[in-house]
C-alpha positions as CSV (number, residue, x, y, z in Angstrom):
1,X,17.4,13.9,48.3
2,X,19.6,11.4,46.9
3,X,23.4,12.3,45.7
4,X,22.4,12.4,41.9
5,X,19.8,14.7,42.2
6,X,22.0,16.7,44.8
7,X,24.8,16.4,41.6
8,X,22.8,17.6,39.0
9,X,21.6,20.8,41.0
10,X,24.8,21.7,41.3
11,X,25.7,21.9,37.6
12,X,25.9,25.3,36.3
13,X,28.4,27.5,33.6
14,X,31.9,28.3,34.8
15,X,31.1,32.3,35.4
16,X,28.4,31.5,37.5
17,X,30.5,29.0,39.1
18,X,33.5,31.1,39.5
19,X,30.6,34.3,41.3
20,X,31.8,32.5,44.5
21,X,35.8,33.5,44.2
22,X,35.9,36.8,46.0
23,X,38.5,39.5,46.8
24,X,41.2,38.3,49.1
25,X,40.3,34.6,48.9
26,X,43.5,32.2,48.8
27,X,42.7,29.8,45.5
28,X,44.2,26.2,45.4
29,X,44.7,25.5,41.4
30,X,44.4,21.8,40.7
31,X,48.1,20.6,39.1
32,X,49.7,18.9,36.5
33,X,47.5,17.3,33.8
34,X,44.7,17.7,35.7
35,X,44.5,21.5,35.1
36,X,40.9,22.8,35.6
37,X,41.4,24.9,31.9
38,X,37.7,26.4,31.9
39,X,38.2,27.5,35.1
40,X,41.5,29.0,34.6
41,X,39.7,31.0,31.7
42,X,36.7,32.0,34.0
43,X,39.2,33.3,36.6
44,X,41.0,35.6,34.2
45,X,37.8,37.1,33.1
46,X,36.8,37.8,36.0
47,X,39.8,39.8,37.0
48,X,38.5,42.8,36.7
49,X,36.1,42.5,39.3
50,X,38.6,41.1,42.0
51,X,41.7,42.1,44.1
52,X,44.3,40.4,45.9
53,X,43.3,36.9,45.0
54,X,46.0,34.4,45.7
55,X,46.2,31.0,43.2
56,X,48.6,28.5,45.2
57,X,49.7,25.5,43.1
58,X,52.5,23.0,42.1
59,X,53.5,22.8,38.5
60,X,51.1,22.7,36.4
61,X,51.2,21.8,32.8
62,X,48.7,24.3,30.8
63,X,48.7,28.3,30.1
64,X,49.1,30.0,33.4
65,X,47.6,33.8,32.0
66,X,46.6,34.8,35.5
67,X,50.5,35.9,35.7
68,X,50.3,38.5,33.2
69,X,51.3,42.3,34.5
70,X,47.6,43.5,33.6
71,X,46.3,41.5,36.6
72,X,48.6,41.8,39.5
73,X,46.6,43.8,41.2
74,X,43.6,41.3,41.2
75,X,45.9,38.1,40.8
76,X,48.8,37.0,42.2
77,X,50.6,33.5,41.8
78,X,52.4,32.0,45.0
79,X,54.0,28.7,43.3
80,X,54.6,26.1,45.5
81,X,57.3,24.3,42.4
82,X,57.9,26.5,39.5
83,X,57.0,25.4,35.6
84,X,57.8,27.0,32.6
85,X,54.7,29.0,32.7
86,X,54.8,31.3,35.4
87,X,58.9,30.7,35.8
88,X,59.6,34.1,34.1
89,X,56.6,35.8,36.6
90,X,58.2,34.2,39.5
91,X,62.0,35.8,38.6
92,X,61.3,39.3,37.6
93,X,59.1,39.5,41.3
94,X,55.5,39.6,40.0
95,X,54.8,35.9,41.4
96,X,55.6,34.1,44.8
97,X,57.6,31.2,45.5
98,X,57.1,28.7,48.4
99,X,60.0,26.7,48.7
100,X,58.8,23.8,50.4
101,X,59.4,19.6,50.0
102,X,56.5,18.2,48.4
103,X,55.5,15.8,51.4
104,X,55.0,18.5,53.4
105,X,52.1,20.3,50.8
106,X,49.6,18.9,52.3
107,X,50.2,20.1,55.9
108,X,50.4,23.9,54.9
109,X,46.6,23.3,53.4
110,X,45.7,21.2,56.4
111,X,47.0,23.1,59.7
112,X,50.0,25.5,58.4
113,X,50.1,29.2,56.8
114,X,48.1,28.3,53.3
115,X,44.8,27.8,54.7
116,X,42.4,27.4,51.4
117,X,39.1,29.2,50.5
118,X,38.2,27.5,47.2
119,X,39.8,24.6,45.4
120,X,39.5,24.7,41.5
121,X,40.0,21.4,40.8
122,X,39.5,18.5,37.8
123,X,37.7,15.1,38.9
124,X,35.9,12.3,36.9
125,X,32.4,11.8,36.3
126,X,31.1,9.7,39.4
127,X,30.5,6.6,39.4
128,X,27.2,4.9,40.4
129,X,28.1,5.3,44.1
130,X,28.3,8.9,43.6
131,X,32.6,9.1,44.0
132,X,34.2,11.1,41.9
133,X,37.9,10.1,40.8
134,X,40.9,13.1,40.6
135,X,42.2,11.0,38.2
136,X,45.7,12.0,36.8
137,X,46.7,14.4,40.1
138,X,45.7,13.2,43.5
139,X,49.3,14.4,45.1
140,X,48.3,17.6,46.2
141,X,45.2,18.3,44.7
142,X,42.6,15.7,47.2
143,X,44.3,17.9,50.1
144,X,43.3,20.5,49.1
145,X,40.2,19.7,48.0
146,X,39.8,18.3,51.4
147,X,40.9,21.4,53.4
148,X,39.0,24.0,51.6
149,X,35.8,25.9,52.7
150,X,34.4,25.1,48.8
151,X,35.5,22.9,46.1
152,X,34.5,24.2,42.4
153,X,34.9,21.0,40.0
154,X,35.3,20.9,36.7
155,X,34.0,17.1,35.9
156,X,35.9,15.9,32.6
157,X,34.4,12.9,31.0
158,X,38.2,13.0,30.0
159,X,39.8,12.5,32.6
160,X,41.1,8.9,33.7
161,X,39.4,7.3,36.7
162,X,42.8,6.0,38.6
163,X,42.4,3.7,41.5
164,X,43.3,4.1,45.5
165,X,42.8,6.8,48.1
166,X,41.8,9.4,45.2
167,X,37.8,9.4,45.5
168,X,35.9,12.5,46.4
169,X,32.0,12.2,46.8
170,X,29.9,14.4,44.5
171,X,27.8,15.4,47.9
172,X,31.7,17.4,48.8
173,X,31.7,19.4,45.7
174,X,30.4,22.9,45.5
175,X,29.6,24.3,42.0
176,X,30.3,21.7,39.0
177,X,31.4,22.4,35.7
178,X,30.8,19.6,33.1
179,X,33.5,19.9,30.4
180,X,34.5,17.5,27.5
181,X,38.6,18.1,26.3
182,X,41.6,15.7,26.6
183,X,44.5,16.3,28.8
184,X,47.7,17.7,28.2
185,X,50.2,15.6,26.5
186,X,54.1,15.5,26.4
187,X,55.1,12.7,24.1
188,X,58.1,10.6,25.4
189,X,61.7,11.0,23.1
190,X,64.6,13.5,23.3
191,X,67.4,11.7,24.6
192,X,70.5,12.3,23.6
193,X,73.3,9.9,23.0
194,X,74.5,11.6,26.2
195,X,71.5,10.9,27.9
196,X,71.1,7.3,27.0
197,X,74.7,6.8,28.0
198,X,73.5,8.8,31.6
199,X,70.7,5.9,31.7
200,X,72.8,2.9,31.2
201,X,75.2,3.7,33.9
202,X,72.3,3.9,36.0
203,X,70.7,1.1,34.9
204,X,74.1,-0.8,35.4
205,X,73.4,0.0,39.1
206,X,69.9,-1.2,39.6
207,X,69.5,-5.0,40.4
208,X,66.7,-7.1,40.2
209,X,63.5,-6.7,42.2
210,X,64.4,-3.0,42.9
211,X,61.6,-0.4,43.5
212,X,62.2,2.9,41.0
213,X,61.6,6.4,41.6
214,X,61.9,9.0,38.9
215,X,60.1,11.8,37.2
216,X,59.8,13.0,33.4
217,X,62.3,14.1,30.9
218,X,65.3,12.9,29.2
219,X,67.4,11.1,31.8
220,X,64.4,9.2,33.3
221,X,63.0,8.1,29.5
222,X,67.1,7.4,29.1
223,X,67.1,5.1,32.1
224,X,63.7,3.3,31.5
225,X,65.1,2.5,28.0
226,X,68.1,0.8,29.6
227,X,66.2,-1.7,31.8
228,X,64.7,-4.1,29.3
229,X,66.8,-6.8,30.7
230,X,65.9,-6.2,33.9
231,X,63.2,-8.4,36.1
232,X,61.0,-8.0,38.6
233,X,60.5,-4.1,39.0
234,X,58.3,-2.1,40.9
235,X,57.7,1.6,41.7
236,X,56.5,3.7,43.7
237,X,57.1,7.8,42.7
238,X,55.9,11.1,43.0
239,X,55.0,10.8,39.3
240,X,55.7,9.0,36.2
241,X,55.2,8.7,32.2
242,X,54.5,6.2,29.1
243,X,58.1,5.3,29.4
244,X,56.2,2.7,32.7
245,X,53.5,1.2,30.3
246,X,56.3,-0.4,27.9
247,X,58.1,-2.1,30.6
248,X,54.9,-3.1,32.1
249,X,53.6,-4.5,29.1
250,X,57.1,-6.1,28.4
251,X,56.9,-7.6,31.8
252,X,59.5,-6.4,33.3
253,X,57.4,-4.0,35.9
254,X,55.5,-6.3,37.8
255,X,55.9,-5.5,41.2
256,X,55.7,-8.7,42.2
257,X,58.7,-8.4,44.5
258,X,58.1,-5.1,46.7
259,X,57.9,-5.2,50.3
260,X,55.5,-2.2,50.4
261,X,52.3,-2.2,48.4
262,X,53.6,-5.2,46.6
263,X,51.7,-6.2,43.3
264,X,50.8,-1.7,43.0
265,X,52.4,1.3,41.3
266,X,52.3,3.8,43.7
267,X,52.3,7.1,42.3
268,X,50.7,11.0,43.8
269,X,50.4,12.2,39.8
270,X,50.9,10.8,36.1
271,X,51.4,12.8,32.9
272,X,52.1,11.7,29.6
273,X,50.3,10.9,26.1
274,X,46.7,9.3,25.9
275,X,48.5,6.2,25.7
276,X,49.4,6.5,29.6
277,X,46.1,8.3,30.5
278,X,44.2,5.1,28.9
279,X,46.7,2.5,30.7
280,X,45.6,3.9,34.1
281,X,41.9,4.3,33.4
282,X,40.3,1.3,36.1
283,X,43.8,-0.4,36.1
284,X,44.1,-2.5,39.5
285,X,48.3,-2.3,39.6
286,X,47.9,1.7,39.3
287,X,47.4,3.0,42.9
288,X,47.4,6.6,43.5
289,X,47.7,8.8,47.0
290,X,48.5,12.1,48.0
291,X,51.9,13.0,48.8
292,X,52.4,13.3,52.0
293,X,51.8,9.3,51.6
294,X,53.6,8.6,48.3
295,X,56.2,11.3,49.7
296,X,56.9,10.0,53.0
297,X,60.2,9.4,53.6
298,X,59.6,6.4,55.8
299,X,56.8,5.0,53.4
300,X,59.5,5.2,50.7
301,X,62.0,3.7,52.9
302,X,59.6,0.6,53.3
303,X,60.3,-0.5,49.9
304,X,63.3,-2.7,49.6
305,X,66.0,-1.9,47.0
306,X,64.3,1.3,46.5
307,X,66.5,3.0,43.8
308,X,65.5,7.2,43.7
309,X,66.7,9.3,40.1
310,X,67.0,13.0,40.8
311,X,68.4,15.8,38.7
312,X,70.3,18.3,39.6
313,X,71.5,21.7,37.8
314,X,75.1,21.8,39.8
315,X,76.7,19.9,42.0
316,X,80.0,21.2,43.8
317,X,83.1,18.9,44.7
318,X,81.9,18.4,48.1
319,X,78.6,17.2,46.7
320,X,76.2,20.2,47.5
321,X,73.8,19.6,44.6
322,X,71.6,22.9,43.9
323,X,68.4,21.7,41.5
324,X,66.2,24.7,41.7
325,X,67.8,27.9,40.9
326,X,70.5,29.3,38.9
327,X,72.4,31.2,40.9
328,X,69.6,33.6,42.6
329,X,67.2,33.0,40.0
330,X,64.7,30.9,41.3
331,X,63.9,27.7,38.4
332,X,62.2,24.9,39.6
333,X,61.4,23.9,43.8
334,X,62.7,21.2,45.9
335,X,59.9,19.1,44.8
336,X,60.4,15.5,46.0
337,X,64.2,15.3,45.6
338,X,65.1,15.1,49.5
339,X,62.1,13.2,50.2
340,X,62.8,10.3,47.9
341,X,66.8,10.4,48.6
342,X,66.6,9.9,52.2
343,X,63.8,7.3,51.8
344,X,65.8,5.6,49.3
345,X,69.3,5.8,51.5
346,X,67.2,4.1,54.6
347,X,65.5,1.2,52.5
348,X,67.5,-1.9,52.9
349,X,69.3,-2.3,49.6
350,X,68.9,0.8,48.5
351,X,70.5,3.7,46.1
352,X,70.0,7.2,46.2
353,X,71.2,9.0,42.5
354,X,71.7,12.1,41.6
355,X,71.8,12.4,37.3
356,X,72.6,15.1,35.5
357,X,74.4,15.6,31.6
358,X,78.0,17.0,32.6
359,X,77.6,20.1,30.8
360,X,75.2,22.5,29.8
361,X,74.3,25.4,27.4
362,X,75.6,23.1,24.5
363,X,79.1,22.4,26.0
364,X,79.9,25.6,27.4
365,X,79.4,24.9,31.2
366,X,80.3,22.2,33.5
367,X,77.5,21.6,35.7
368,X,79.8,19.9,38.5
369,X,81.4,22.9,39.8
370,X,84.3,23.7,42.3
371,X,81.6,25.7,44.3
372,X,77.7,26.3,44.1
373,X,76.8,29.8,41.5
374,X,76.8,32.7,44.0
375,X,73.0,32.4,45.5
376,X,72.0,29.2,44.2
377,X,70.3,27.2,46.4
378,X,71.1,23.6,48.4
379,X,68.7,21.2,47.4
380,X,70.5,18.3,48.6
381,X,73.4,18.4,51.2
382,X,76.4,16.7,50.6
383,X,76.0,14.8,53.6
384,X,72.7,13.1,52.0
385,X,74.4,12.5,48.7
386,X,75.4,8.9,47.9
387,X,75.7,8.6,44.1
388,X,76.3,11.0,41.2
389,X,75.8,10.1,37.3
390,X,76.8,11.6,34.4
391,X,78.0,10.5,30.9
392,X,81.4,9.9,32.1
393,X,80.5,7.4,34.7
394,X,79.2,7.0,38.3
395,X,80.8,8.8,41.6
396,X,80.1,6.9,44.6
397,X,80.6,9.6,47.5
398,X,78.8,8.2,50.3
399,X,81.3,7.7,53.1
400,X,84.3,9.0,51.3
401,X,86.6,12.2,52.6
402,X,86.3,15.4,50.4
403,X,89.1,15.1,48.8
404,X,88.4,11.6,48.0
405,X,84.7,13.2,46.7
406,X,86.7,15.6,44.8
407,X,88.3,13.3,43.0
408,X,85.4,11.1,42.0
409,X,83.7,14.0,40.7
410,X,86.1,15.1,38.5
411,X,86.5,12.0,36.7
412,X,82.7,12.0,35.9
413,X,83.3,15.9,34.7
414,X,83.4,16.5,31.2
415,X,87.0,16.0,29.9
416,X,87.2,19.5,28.6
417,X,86.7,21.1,32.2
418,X,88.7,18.4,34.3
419,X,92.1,20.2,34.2
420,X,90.6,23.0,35.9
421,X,88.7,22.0,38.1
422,X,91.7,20.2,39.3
423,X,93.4,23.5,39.5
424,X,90.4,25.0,41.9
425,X,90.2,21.5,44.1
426,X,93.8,22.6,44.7
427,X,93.3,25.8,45.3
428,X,90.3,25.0,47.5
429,X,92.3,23.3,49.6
430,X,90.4,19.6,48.8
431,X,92.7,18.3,46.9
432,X,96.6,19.0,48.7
């Protein structure tokens, strides 16, 4: 029997699909844009008939139902980086969080503690050799897909077929669901004056030929706006947006000068508008891999000048930056933060950042802090921070005494909050 005929005997409707999820099972849910959504559905209805099901997955940008109250008993979530959709589950106790860097994902499907019964995942059509693309989110997904005892596809004629080690042969694939919908879509825009100012700071630090890191949102749309002027840049990150195809297109991403995968955008997932999903559809420069590749801290470290963006929600005057919870609320994960800043501060050249506005809740709070919100978490340790951004400017704390990190910090503080946090460096004892 040849692989098409194999295929098409494997086609069937998602409930009948979905029979083979059973009571106890550990689920992997496929991330990001590539959200299996039929499958999600088929899952909830079938909660009734299961209990103690656990769905494992990253963020994810679709409806997460499976975490309302009327299924705990059937489903529970254990996220491995918290979204907005199950963030509220995850904080009043009726979902799990993992926290764990995203390099090491893979691993805890592979040999670790989250061994995986059935992978719900979303792949391309295949091709005439039978391969099937996972398109928009190979990070974590092909691990799984690759560790579990059966994979249930959804195969969107959708979905993008991206380029590199992100193939799956239809002959691997359990049950198939054949679905026809467009991805999820955040359009690019939102930055602030504040924001745009964050970006050309950083931009003002990021020479020529450099390799970029940096996610989605304001401050990395803010910073991608700033480098017009720029030549010769490549990346290589855990994820990126449209914000890439204009500079690209403008010729100012070329990756003509990096030292690892030079002439390739490296990236483990991609979301964006169609505009982005239609860029990377058979594009040679696009090159995709899980993360424990893309992740690597000594992969990263291979590019030259690599320059890594972060957020973060706080960061104290010794440089502790917390980016996933406030206070003991749990908000986001660790993600790839660590990951990409130690890569970055062992590439030759190059410049691990920290970004964040210098105040939140419109004003009302300074995000750099004298100390860390009573049970928030340590992302970053000072010790690995080299470079923090705000609106006000750029503190360079690699190297430097605490006091003399004390002082930087507060100059890149928000005017209104300098005086006292002055006053508490003093008290502190940093700043006598």
């Amino acid at each position: 029997m040849n692989w098409e005929e194999s295929y098409r005997r494997k086609v069937t409707d998602v409930d009948t699909a979905l029979a083979a999820v059973q009571s106890g099972n550990r689920v992997y849910l496929g991330g990001g844009a590539g959200v299996p959504k039929a499958l999600i559905a088929g899952l909830t209805r079938r909660a009734a008939e299961l209990r103690n099901v656990e769905i494992t997955h990253i963020l994810t940008f679709a409806d997460a139902p499976y975490v309302g109250p009327q299924y705990q008993d059937a489903l529970r979530v254990n996220a491995l980086f918290i979204g907005h959709n199950v963030r509220e589950a995850v904080q009043k106790g009726l979902a799990d969080f993992t926290p764990v860097f995203l390099s090491e994902i893979p691993d805890l499907f592979r040999n670790g503690p989250l061994s995986l019964d059935v992978a719900l995942i979303s792949v391309t059509p295949p091709d005439e050799h039978g391969f099937c693309s996972f398109g928009v989110e190979v990070g974590t997904t092909k691990p799984a897909a690759e560790s579990a005892r059966l994979i249930v596809a959804e195969v969107n004629r959708q979905m993008p077929r991206t380029l590199g080690d992100c193939f799956i042969h239809a002959s691997r694939l359990g049950h198939v669901v054949e679905v026809d919908y467009p991805l999820p879509e955040a359009p690019q825009g939102g930055s602030s004056a504040e924001h745009l100012k964050v970006g050309q700071h950083i931009a003002g630090l990021i020479p020529d030929g450099a390799t970029l890191q940096m996610g989605i949102g304001s401050i990395p749309d803010a910073v991608l706006n700033n480098l017009g002027n720029h030549k010769e840049l490549g990346v290589h990150s855990e994820l990126f947006s449209d914000g890439v195809v204009d500079l690209v297109e403008a010729g100012v991403i070329t990756c003509g000068r990096k030292s690892f995968h030079p002439g390739k955008i490296v990236a483990g997932f991609l979301f964006g508008t169609k505009r982005l999903y239609d860029f990377v559809h058979n594009n040679p420069i696009i090159e995709m891999h899980p993360t424990d590749y893309v992740n690597d801290p000594f992969n990263i470290a291979r590019n030259e000048k690599m320059v890594a963006i972060n957020s973060a929600l706080q960061v104290d005057l010794t440089g502790q930056v917390c980016a996933d919870s406030m206070g003991p609320l749990f908000y986001s994960g660790a993600g790839g933060q660590v990951d990409f800043i130690r890569g970055a501060a062992r590439s030759k050249g190059g410049l691990p950042i920290i970004a964040c506005l210098s105040t939140a809740r419109d004003g009302a709070v300074s995000r750099i802090v004298p100390t860390l919100t009573p049970g928030a978490g340590v992302v970053t340790t000072r010790s690995d921070v080299h470079y923090v951004v705000t609106e006000y400017g750029v503190a360079s704390l690699h190297g430097r005494t605490v006091r003399q990190r004390a002082r930087e910090l507060i100059q890149i503080a928000h005017p209104n909050f300098r005086e006292e946090l002055i006053a508490a460096g003093r008290e502190l004892g940093y700043l006598q």
